[in-house]
MARBA-3410 file (N, C-alpha, C, O; in Angstrom, 1 decimal):
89
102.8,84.7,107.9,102.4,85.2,109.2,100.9,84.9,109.3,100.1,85.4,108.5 ~ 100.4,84.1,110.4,99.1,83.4,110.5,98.7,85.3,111.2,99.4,86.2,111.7 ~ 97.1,85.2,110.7,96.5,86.4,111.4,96.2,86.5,112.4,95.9,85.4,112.9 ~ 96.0,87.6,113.3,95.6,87.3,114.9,94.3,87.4,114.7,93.8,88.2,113.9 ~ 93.5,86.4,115.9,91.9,86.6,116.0,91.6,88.0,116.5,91.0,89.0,116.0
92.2,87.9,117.7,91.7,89.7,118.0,92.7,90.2,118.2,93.4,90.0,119.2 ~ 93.0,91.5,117.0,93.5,92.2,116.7,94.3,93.1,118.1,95.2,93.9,118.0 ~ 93.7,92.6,119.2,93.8,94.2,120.1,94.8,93.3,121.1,95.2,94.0,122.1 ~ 95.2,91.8,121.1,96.2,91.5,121.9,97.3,91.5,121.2,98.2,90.7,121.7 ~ 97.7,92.3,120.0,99.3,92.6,119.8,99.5,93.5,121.0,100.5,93.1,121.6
99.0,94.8,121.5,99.7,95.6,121.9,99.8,95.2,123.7,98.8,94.8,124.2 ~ 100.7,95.2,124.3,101.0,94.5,125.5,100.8,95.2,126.6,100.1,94.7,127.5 ~ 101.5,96.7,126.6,101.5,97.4,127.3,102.4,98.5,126.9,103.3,98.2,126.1 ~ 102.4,100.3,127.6,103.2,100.9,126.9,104.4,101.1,127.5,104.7,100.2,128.3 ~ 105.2,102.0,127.4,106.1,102.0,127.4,106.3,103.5,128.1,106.1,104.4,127.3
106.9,104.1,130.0,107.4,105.4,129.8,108.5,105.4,131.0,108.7,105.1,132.2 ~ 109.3,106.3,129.7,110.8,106.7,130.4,110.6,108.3,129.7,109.7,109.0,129.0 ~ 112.2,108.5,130.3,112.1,110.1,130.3,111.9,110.4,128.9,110.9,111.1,128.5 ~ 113.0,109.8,127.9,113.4,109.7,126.3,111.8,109.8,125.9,111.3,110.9,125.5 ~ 110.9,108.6,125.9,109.4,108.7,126.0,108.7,109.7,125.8,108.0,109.8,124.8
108.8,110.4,126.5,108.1,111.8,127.6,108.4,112.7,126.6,107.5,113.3,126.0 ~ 109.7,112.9,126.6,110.1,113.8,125.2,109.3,113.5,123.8,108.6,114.2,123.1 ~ 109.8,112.3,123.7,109.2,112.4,122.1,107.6,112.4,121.7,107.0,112.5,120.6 ~ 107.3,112.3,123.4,105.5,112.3,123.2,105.2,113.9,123.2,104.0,114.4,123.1 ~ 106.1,114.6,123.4,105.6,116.1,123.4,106.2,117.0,121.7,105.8,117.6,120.8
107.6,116.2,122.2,108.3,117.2,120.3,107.9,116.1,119.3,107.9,116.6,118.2 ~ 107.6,114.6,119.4,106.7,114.4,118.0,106.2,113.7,117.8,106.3,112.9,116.9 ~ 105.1,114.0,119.2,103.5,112.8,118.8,103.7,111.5,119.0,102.9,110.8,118.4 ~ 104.6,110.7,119.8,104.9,109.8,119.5,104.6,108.7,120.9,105.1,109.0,122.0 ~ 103.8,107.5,120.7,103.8,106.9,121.8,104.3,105.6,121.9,103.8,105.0,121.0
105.2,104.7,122.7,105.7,103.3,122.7,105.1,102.3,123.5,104.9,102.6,124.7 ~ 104.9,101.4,123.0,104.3,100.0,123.3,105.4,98.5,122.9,106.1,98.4,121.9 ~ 105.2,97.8,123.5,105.7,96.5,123.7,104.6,95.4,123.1,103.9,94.7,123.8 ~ 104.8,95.5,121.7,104.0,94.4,121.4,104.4,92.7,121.0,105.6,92.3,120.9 ~ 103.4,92.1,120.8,104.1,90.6,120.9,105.1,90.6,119.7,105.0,91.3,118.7
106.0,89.8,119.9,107.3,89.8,118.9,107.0,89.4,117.2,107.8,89.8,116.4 ~ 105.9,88.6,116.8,105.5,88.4,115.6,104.6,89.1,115.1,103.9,88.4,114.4 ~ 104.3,90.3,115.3,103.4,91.2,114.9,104.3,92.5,114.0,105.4,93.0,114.3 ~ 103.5,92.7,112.7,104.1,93.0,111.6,103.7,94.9,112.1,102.9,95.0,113.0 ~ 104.3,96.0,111.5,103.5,96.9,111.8,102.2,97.4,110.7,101.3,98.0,111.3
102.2,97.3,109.9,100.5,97.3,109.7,99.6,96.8,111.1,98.9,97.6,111.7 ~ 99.7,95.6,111.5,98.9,95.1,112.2,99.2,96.0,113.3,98.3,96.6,113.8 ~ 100.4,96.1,113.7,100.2,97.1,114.7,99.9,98.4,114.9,99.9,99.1,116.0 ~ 99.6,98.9,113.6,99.1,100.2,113.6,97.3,99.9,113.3,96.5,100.8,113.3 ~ 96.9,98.8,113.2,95.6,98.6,113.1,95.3,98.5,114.8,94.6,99.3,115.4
96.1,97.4,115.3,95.5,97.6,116.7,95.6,99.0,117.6,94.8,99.5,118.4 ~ 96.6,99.3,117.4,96.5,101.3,117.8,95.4,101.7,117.7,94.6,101.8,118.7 ~ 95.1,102.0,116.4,94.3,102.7,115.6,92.9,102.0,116.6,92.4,102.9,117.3 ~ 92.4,100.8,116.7,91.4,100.4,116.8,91.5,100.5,118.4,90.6,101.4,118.6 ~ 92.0,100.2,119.4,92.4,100.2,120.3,92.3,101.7,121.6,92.2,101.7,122.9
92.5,102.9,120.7,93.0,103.9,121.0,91.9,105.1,120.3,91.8,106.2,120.9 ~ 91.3,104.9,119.4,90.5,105.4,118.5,91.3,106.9,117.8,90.9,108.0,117.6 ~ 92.5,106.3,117.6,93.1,107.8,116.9,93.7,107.2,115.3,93.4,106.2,114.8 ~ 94.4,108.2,114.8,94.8,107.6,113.6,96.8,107.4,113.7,97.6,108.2,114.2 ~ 97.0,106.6,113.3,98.7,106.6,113.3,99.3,106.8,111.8,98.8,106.3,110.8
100.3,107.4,111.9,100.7,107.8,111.0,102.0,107.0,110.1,102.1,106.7,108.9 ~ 102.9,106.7,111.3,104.1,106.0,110.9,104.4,104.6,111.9,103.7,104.7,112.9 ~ 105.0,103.7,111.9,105.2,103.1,113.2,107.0,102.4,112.7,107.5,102.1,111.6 ~ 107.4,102.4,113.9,108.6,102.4,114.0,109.0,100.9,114.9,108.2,100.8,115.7 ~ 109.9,100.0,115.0,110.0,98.8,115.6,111.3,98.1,115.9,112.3,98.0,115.2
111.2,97.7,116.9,113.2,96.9,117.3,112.9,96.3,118.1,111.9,96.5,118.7 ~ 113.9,95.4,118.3,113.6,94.1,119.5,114.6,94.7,120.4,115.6,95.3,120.0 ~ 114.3,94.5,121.8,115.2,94.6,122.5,114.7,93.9,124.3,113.6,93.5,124.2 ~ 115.2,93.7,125.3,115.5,93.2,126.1,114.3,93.0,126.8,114.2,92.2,127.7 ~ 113.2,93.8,126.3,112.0,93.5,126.9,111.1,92.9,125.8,110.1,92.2,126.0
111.6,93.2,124.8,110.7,92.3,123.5,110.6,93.0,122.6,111.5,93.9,122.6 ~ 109.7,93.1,121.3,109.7,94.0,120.5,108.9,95.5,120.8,107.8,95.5,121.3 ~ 109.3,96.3,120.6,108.9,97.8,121.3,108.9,98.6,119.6,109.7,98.6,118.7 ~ 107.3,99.2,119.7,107.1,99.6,118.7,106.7,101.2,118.9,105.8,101.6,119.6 ~ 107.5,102.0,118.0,107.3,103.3,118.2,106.3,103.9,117.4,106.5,104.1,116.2
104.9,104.3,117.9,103.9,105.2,116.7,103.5,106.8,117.2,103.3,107.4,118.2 ~ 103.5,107.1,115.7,103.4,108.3,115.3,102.4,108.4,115.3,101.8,107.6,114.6 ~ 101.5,109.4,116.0,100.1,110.0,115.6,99.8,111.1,114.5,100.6,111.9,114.0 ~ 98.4,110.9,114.1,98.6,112.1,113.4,98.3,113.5,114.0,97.6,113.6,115.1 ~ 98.8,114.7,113.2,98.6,115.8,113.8,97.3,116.3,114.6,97.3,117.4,115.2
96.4,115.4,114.3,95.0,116.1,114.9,94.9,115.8,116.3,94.2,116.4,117.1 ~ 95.8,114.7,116.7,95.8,113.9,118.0,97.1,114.3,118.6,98.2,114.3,118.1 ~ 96.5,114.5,120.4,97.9,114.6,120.9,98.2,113.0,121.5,97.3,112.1,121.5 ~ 99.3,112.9,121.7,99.9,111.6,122.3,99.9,112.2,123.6,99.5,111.2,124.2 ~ 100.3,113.5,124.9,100.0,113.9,125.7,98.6,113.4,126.2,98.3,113.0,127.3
97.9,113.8,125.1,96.2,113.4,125.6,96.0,112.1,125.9,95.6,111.8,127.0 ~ 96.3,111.2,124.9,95.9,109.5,124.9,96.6,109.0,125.9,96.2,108.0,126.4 ~ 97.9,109.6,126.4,98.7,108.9,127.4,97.8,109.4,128.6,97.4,108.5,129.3 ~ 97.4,110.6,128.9,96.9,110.8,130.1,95.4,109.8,130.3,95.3,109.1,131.3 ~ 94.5,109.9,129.4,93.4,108.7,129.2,94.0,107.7,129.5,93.4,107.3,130.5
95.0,106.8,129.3,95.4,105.4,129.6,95.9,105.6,131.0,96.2,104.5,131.6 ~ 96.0,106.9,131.7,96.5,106.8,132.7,98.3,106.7,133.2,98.8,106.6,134.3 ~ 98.9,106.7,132.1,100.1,106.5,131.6,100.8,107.6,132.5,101.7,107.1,133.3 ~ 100.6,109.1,132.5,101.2,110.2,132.9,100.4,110.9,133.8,100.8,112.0,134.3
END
């Protein structure tokens, strides 16, 4: 896996549906569509750097829109909050 120059074009854009909405309230959780060859370490670096929070876990599957990656924040941070900052909700 060649490294990306800048770290902050893995993440594409996010992701919200209802399922979404839920999991960003019962467990911290926010989704993004990042580029398809992106490992998650790297994707929890561009989060992390991107967003200025910390992530906890990240989660990942390919599907019809591309690969869509699920991250966990940590408890100090809400994902309610960062979504409303991005303008998301």
């Amino acid at each position: 896996m060649k490294p990306y120059r800048d770290i902050l074009s893995i993440v594409l854009y996010p992701i919200i549906s209802e399922k979404v909405l839920n999991n960003m309230e019962e467990k911290n959780e926010l989704e993004f569509v990042v580029v398809r060859n992106a490992n998650k370490y790297q994707i929890k670096k561009a989060v992390e750097k991107l967003l200025g929070v910390k992530v906890v876990k990240v989660r990942t599957r390919i599907d019809k829109r591309g690969k869509r990656a699920v991250v966990r924040l940590a408890p100090e941070y809400s994902a309610s909050e960062i979504a409303a900052r991005l303008g998301i909700i």
